[in-house]
C-alpha positions as CSV (number, residue, x, y, z in Angstrom):
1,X,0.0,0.0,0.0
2,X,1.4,3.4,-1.1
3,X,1.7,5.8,1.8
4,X,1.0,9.7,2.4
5,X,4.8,10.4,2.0
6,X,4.9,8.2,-1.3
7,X,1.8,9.6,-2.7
8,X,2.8,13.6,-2.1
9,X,6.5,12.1,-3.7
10,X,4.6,10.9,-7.1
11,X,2.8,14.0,-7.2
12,X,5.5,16.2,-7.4
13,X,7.6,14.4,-9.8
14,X,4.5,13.9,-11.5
15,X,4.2,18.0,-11.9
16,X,7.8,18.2,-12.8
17,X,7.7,15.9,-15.8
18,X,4.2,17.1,-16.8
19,X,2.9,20.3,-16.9
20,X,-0.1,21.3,-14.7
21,X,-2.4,21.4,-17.9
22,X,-1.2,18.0,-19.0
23,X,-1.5,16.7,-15.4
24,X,-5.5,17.9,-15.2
25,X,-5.6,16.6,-18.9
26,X,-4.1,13.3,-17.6
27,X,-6.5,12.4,-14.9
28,X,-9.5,13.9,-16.8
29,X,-8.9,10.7,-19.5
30,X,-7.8,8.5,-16.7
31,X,-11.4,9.0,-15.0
32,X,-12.9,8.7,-18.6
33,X,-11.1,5.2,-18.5
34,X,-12.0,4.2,-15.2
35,X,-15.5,5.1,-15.8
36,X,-15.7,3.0,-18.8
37,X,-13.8,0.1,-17.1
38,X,-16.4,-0.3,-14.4
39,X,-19.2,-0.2,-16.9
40,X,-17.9,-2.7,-19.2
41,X,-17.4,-4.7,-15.6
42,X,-21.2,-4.7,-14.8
43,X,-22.5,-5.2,-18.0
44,X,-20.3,-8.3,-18.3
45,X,-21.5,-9.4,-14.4
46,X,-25.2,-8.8,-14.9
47,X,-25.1,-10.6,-18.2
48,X,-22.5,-13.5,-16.9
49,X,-23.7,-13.9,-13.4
50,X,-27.1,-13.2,-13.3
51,X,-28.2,-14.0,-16.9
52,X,-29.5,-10.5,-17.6
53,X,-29.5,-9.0,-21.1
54,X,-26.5,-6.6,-21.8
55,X,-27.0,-2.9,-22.1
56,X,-28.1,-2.4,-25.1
57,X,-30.8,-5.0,-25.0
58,X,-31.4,-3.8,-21.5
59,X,-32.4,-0.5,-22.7
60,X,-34.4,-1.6,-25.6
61,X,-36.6,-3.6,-23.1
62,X,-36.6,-0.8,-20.6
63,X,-37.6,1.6,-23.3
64,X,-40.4,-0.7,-24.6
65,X,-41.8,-1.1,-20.8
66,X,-41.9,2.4,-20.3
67,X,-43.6,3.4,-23.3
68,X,-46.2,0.2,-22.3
69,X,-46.6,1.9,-18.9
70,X,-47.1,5.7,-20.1
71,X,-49.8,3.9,-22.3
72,X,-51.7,2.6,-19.1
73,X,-51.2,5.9,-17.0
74,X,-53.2,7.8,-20.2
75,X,-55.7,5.3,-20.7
76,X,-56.0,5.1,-16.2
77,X,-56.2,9.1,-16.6
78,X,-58.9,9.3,-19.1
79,X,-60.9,6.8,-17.4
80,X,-61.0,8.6,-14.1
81,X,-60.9,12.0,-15.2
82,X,-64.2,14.0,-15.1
83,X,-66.6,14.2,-18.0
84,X,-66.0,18.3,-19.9
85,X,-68.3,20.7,-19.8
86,X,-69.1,22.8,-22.5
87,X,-69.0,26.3,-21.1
């Protein structure tokens, strides 16, 4: 495990080799890569482990559930709303 001393020591040789720009540059794609890294982790778990689709079919179903279930709110809505009057 790296400690407090050794961290603080790989940051400032880190700022001497690259500039501060570079440096923010740097960790900006190295959280871009991270991020993707843990997605492409629980895709391949929910699809591995627990059998469910991956993300793309995932959404597809989602999308097509929601769209089923803003059908039933409007028809729910139209049925319980009160007759208009002509005024």
């Amino acid at each position: 495990m790296i400690g407090f001393e050794e961290l603080i020591f790989i940051l400032i040789i880190a700022v001497l080799l690259l500039s501060p720009e570079k440096l923010t540059e740097l960790a900006r794609d190295l959280g871009k890569i991270y991020a993707e890294y843990k997605k492409a982790k629980k895709a391949i778990e929910l699809e591995v482990i627990y059998g469910i689709p991956s993300d793309e079919k995932l959404r597809e179903e989602m999308e097509k559930k929601f769209k089923e279930l803003e059908m039933e709110v409007e028809k729910f809505k139209a049925s319980k709303s009160p007759p208009q009057s002509n005024q």
